[in-house]
C-alpha positions as CSV (number, residue, x, y, z in Angstrom):
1,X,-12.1,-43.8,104.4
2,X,-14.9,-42.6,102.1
3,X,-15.4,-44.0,98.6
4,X,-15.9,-46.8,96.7
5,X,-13.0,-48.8,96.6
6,X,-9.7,-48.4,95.0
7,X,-10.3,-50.1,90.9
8,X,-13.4,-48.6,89.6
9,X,-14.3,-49.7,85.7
10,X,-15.7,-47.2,83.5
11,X,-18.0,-49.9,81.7
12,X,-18.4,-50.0,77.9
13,X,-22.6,-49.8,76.9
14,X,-22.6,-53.2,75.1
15,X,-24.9,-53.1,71.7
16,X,-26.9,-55.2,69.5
17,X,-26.2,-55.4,66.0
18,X,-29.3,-53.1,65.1
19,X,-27.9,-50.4,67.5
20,X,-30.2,-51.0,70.8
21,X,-28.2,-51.3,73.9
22,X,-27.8,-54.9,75.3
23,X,-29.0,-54.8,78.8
24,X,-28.3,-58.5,79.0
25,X,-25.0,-58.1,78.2
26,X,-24.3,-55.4,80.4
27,X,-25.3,-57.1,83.2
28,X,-23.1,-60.0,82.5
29,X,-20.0,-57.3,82.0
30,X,-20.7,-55.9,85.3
31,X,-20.5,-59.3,87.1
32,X,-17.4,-60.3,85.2
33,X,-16.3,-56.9,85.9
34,X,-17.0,-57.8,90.1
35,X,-15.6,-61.1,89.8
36,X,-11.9,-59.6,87.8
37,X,-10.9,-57.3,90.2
38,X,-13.4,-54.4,90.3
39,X,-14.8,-52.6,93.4
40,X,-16.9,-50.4,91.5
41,X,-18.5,-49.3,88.0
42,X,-18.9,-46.2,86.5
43,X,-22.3,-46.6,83.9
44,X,-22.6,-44.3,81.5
45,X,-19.6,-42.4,81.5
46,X,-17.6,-41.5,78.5
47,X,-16.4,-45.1,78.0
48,X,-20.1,-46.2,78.1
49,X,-21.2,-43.8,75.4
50,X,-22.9,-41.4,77.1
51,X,-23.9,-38.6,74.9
52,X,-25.1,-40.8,72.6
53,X,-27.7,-42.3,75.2
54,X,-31.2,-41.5,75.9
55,X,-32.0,-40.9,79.4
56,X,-34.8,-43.8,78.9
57,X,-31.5,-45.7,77.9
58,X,-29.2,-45.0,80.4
59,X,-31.9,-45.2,83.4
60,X,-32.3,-48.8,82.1
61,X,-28.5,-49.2,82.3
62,X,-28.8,-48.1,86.1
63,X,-31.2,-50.6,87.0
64,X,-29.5,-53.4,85.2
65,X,-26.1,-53.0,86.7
66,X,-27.7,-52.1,89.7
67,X,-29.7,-55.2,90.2
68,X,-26.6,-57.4,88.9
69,X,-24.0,-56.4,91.3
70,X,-26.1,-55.2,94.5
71,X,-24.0,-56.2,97.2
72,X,-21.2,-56.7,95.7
73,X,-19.9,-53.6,94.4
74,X,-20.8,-49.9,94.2
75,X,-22.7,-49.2,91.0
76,X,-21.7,-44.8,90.0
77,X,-23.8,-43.2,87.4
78,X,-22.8,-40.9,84.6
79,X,-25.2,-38.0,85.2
80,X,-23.1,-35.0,84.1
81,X,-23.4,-32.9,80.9
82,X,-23.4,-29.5,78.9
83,X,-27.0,-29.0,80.8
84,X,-26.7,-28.3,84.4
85,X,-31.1,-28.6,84.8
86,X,-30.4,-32.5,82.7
87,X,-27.4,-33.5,85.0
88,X,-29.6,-32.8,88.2
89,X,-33.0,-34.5,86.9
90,X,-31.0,-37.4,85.6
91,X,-28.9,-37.4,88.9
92,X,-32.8,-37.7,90.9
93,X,-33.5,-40.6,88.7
94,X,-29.9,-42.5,89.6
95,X,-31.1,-42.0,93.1
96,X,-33.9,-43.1,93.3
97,X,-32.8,-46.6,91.3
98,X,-31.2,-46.8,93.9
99,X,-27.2,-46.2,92.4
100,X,-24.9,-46.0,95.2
101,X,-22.9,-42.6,93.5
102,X,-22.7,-40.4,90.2
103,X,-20.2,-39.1,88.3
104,X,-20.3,-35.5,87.0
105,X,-18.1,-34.8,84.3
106,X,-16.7,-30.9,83.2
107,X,-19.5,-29.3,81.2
108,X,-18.3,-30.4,77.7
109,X,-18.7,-27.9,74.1
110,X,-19.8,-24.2,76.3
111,X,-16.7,-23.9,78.0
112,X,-17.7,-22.4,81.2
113,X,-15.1,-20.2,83.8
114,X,-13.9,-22.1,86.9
115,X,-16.8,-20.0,88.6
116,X,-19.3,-21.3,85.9
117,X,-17.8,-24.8,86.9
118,X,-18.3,-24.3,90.4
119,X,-21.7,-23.5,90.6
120,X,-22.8,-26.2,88.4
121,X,-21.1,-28.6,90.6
122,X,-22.5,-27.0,93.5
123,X,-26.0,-27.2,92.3
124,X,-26.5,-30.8,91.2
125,X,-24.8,-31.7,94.4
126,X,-27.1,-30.2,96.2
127,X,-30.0,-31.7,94.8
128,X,-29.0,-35.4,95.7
129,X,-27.4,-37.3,98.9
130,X,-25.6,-39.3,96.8
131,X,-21.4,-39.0,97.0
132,X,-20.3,-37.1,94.1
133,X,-17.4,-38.0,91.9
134,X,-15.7,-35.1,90.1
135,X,-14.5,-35.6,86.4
136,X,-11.8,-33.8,84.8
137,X,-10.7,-34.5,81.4
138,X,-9.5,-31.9,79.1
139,X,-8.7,-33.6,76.1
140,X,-12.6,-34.2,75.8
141,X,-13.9,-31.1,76.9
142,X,-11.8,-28.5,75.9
143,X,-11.3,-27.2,79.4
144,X,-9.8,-27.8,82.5
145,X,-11.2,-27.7,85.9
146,X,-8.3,-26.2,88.2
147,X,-7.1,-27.4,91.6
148,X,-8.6,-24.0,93.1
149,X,-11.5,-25.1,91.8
150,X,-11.6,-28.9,92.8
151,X,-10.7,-27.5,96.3
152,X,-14.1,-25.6,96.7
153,X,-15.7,-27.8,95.3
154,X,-14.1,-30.7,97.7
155,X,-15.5,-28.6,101.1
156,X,-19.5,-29.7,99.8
157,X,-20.0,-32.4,102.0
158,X,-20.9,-34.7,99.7
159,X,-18.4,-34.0,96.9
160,X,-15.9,-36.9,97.9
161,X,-13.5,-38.0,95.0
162,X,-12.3,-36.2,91.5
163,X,-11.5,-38.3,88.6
164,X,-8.5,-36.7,86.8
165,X,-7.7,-36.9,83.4
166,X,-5.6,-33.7,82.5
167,X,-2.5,-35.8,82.4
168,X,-1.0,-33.4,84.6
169,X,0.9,-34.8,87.5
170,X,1.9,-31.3,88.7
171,X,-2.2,-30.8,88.5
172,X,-3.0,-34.3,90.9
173,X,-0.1,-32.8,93.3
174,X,-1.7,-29.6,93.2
175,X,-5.4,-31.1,94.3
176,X,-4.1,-32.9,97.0
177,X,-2.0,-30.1,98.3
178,X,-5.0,-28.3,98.5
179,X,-7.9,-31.0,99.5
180,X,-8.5,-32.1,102.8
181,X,-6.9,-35.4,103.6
182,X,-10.2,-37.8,102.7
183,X,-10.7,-35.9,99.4
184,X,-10.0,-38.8,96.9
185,X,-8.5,-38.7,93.6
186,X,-8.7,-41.4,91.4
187,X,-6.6,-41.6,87.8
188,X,-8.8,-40.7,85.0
189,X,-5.6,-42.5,82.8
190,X,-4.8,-46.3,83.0
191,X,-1.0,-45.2,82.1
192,X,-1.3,-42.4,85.2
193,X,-2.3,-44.8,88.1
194,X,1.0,-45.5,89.8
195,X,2.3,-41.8,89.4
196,X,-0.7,-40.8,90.6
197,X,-0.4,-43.1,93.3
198,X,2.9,-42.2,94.2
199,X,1.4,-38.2,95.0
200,X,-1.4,-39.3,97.3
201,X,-3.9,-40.7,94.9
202,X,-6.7,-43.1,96.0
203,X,-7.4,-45.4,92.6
204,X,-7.9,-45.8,89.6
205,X,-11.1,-45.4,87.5
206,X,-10.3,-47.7,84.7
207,X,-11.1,-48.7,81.1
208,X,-8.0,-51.4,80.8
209,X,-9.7,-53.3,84.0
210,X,-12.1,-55.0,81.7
211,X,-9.4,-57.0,80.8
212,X,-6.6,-57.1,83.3
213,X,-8.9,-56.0,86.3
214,X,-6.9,-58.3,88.6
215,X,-3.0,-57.6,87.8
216,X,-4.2,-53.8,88.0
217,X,-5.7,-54.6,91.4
218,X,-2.6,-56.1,92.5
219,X,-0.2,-53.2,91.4
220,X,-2.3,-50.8,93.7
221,X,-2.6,-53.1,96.6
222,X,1.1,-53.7,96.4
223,X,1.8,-50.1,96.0
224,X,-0.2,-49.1,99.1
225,X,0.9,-52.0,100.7
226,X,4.5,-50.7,100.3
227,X,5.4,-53.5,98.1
228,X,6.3,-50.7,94.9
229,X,9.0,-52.8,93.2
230,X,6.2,-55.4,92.5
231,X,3.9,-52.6,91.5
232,X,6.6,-50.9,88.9
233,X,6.4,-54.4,87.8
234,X,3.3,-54.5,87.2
235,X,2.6,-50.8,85.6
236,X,5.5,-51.7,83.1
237,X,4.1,-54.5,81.9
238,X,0.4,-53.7,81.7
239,X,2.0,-50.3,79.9
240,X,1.2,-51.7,76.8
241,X,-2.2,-52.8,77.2
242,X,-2.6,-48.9,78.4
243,X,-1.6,-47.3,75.3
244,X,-3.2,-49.9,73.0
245,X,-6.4,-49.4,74.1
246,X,-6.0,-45.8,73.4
247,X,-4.7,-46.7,70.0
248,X,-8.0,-44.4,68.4
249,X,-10.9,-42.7,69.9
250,X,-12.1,-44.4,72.9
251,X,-14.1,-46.4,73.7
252,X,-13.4,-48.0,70.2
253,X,-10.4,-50.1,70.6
254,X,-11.9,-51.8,74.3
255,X,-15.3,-52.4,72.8
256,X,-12.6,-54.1,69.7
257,X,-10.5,-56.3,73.1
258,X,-13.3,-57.5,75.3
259,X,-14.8,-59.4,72.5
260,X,-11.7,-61.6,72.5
261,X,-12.8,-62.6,76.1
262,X,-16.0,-63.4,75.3
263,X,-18.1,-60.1,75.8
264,X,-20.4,-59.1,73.6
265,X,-20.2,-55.6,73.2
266,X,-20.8,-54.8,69.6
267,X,-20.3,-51.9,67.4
268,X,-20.1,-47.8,69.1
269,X,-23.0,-45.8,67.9
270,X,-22.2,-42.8,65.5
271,X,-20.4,-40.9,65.2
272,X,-17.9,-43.1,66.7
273,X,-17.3,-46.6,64.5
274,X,-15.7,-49.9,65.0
275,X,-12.1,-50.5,65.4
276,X,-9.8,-51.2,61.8
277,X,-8.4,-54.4,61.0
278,X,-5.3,-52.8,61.7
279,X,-6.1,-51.6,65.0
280,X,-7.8,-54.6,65.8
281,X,-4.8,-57.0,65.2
282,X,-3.0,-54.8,67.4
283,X,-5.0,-55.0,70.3
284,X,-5.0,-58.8,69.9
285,X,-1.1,-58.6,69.6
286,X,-0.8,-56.9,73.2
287,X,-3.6,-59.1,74.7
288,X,-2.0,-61.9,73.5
289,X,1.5,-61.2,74.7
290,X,-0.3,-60.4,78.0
291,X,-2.1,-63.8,78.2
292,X,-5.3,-62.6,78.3
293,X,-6.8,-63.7,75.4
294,X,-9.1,-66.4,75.5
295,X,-7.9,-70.8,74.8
């Protein structure tokens, strides 16, 4: 089977409290990250801030990660934007730091047609031998890559996995219907994993694994393992957790919940701003209920 493992984490860009990234602490997030459950991360995708990057900044966060996990998990860059000529130098610059995949997300803000979409695709895949990870999210793009597309997309060879965020399950049902059997979708939604699952999904790629990385890994091994009691278990209590950390805009509320394990991920850059009180006490609440809160 193609891919990169089942529990991927879209890794928050820890900063320093004068804004600059903290390349030290992201490489200590990815090894906790390895060590908690997670196969794989995603740098520089919408949880890690990515429009508010430089490339400078974000080929820095490639070699980081890269050099802190080699071995021992796939490291995936964020290359995609509004710009298909960007997304294809950037995507040249992942590989040759030697990143093991990228992720392309939906052209975000000029709305392109399912052809527009398919042609972008098309040509930063072709421009690299890296496998290519599809990203569909709606809610922050204002558009919505359809399973006709996603399935001519999936014949490039090296076009492997979509991550899907429409919060569609008749959507993810759709894509596999339509994909050849090795095509791989992973959830783009913590709270969407085992339904997505249940349809022929592969994984998950997930912002609540920075804190319960290894329960989530255990509700998909037991789900594929046929053990799905355990893994309705599992979903329904780690439900909370899910929605919390979607309590405002992410990534605000799990840059707010990995400081209470010790992480040092400081403030999101504008436009995007730290967590309220309120917010913040609820994330503890759930994280403390879940025992994941630090003695």
């Amino acid at each position: 089977m193609k891919g990169f493992g089942r529990i991927l984490t879209a890794m928050v860009t820890p900063m320093k409290e004068n804004g600059e990234v903290n390349y030290e602490e992201a490489g200590k997030l990815a090894c906790h990250l390895v060590e908690t459950g997670s196969e794989g991360v995603v740098v520089s995708g919408t949880t890690g801030e990515s429009p508010v990057l430089t490339v400078e900044e974000k080929c820095q966060l490639f070699k980081v990660v890269r050099e802190a996990v080699t071995g021992k998990a796939a490291v995936i860059a964020g290359t995609g934007s509004y710009n298909t000529a960007d997304s294809i130098e950037l995507t040249k610059q992942a590989e040759k730091i030697g990143c093991d995949g990228i992720m392309l997300v939906t052209p975000y803000y000029n709305k392109p047609s399912q052809e527009g979409l398919y042609r972008h695709f098309k040509a930063v895949a072709s421009q690299t031998g890296l496998p290519v990870i599809l990203y569909n999210v709606p809610g922050r793009t204002a558009l919505n890559m359809l399973p006709e597309t996603v399935a001519r997309l999936a014949a490039i060879e090296n076009i492997i996995a979509v991550k899907e965020a429409s919060g569609s399950l008749d959507q993810v049902a759709e894509i596999k219907r339509m994909t050849p059997g090795d095509f791989l979708v992973y959830s783009g939604d913590d709270s969407m994993t085992l339904p997505i699952l249940s349809v022929g999904g592969y994984g998950v790629i997930s912002v609540a694994s920075h804190l319960a990385g290894k329960m989530i890994q255990e509700m998909v091994t037991s789900f594929v393992t046929g053990k799905v009691k355990t893994a309705r278990e599992l979903h329904l209590k780690l439900f909370p957790l899910y929605k919390v950390l979607f309590i405002t805009t992410n990534p605000v509320p799990v840059k707010a919940a990995v400081e209470f394990i010790g992480i040092k991920a400081g403030a999101p850059r504008l436009p995007l701003v730290r967590a309220t009180e309120q917010e913040v006490n609820a994330i503890k609440q759930v994280m403390g209920e879940l025992g994941l809160l630090l003695p």
